[in-house]
N, C-alpha and C positions, 0 to 999 in steps of 0.2 A: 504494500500500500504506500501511495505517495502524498504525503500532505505539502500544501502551501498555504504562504501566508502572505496574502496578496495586501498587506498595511504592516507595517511596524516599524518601530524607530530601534536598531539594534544598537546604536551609539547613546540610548538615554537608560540602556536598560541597567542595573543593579549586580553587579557582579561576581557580589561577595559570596554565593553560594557555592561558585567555581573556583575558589582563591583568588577573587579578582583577574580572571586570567582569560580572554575570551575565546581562545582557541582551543580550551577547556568546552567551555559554554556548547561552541559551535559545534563538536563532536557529541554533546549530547542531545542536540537538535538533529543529529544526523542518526543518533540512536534511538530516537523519538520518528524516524521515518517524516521529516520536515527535507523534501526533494526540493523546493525551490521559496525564495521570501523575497519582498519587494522593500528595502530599506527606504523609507519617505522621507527627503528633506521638508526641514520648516524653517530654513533661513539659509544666506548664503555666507556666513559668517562660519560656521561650523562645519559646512559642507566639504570643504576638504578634507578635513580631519576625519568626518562619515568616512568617507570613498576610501581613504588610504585604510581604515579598519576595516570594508568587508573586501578589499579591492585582492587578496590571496582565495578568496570564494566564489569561482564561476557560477554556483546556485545562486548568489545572492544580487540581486539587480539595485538601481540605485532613480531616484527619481531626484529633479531639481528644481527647487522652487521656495517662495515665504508665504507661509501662514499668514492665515487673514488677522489675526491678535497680534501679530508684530507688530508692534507701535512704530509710527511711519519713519522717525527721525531714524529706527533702525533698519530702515528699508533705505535704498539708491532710490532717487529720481525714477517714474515710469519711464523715460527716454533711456537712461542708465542702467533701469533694471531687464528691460529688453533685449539690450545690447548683450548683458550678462549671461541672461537665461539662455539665449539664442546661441553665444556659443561654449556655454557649459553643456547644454542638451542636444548635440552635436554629437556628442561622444555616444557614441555605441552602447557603451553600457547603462547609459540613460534610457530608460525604456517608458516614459513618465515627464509628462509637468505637472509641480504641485506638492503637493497640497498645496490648495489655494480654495476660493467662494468668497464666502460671506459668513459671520459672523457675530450676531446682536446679541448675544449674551453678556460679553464682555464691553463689546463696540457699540457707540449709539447708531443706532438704524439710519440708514442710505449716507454715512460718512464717504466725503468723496474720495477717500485717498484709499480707500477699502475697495471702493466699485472700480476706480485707477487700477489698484492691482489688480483685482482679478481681470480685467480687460487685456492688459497686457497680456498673462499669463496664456489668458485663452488665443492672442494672436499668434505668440509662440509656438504654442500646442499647436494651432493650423498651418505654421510656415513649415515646422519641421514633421509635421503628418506623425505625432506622437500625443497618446489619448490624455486627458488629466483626470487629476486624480481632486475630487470635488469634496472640500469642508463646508457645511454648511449646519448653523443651528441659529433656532428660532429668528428664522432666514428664508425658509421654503421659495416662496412666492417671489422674491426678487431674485435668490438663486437661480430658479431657473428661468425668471424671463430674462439677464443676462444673458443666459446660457443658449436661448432661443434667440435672442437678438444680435448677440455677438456673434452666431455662427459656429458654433461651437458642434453639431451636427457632419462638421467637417472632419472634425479629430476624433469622436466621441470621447471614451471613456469611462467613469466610473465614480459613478457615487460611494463615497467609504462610509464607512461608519452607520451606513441607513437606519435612522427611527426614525423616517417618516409614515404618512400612511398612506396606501394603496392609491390616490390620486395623483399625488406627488409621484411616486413610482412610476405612475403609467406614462405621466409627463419627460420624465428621464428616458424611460424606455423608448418612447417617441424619438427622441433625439437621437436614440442609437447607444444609449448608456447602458453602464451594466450595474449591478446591485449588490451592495459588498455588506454582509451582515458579519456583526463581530461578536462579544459577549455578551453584550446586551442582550441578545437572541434569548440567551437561558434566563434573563429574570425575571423573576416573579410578575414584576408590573408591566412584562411585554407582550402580555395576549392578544392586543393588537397587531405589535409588529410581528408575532407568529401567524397570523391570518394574512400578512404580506407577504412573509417566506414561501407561502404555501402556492401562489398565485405567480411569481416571477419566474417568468420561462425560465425552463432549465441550462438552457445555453447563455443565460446571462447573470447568474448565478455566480459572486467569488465569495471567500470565507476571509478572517483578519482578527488578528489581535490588536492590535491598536496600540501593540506592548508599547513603555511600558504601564499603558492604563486600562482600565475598565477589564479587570480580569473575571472570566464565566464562571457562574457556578460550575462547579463546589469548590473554585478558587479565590470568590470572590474576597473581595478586602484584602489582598496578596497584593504585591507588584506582579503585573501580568509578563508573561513571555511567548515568544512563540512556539513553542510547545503547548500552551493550554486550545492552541487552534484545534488541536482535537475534538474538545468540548462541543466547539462551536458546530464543528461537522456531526458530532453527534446527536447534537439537538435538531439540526438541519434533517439529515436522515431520518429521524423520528417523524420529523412535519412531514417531510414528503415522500414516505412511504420506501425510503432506497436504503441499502446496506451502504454501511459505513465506507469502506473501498467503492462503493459506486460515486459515495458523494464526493471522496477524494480526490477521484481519476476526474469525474463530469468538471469539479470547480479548478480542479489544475488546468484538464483542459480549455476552459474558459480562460481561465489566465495567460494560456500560451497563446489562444488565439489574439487576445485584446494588447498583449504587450509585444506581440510578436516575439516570441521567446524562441530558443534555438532549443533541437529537442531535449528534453527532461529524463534522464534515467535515476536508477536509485544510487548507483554509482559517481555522480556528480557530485553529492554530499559527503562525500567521503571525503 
């Protein structure tokens, strides 16, 4: 069986369980049958530092981009940040723009240095014909009409982290998006968003930890890893009727198709 984990941040995760040693870490990801991860930037301050940590791991791919809560002053100019992104995500093993959207939890609603960046983000995504990878909370509605206005249909993509519900969804799925459920999946207060699991074609379907946050029952209140992505595929399975290896292989292979991945063996992770 091959799991992936098509979200997490491996450079934010907590190491001390390994001796602080990540090559430690990564061999019990690899003993945990974790075939392929999507490491997500969320600033380009740190991003070097990212790439040079998973950059000895051909399973591990690398996405580039700032979070929509990056306070602007820590953001380059949108003329600046274009330039950057454009030829950071260039490189091959960018397989990703993003995380990026919107963000009104933290941020006051329609800030324009916010709806700046994700515009950018999404022109990038369309020049170099690579999908993004979309934050959004208590955000829905400008989310995607951005996303419908900018053009963003061109690159698709993929919503991370999904608790929206089923309208929202279908509006993403229009666009050509795909639908990335994390550990949210297994909580108690998501009977909802299990009635949206249940409903998103299966070929747009990816799984994610979100490491190092929001980890699934019966891990919850842990720092999350990409190992607990199991959980989530087995909640997955549960809703939609499939064996555990079915949901593996189907959300891997959604993943290879959406990031264009070069093939996937279990030997890769090694």
């Amino acid at each position: 069986m091959l799991l992936s984990d098509s979200h997490c941040h491996l450079d934010r995760i907590d190491l001390t369980p390994w001796g602080g040693d990540f090559s430690v870490f990564m061999q019990a990801a690899h003993n945990a049958d974790l075939a392929w991860m999507l490491c997500v930037a969320i600033d380009l301050e740190s991003y070097p530092a990212m790439c040079e940590l998973v950059a000895p791991y051909p399973h591990v791919s690398v996405s580039v981009g700032v979070h929509p809560n990056e306070e602007p002053e820590q953001s380059p100019s949108p003329e600046k940040l274009h330039e950057q992104l454009l030829e950071l995500g260039r490189d091959s093993r960018v397989v990703a723009i993003g995380e990026t959207g919107l963000d009104y939890f933290r941020t006051e609603p329609g800030a324009t240095w916010q709806v700046e960046r994700f515009l950018t983000h999404i022109e990038v995504a369309r020049q170099l014909q690579k999908p993004l990878i979309i934050h959004t909370r208590e955000a829905r509605e400008d989310t995607l009409s951005v996303l419908e206005d900018a053009g963003a249909r061109d690159c698709c993509g993929v919503m991370h982290c999904f608790v929206e519900d089923w309208a929202t969804a279908k509006r993403a799925l229009n666009l050509g998006f795909y639908i990335s459920f994390s550990g949210v999946l297994t909580y108690k207060s998501a009977a909802e968003l299990r009635e949206v699991a249940k409903q998103v074609p299966a070929d747009r379907l990816l799984i994610e930890t979100d490491s190092p946050y929001l980890a699934p029952v019966p891990q919850r209140g842990k720092p999350n890893i990409p190992l607990y992505v199991r959980h989530v595929a087995e909640q997955l399975a549960a809703l939609r009727g499939w064996t555990l290896e079915e949901t593996a292989e189907r959300t891997l292979n959604n993943a290879r198709t959406l990031f264009k991945l070069n093939p996937i063996s279990s030997s890769t992770a090694g």
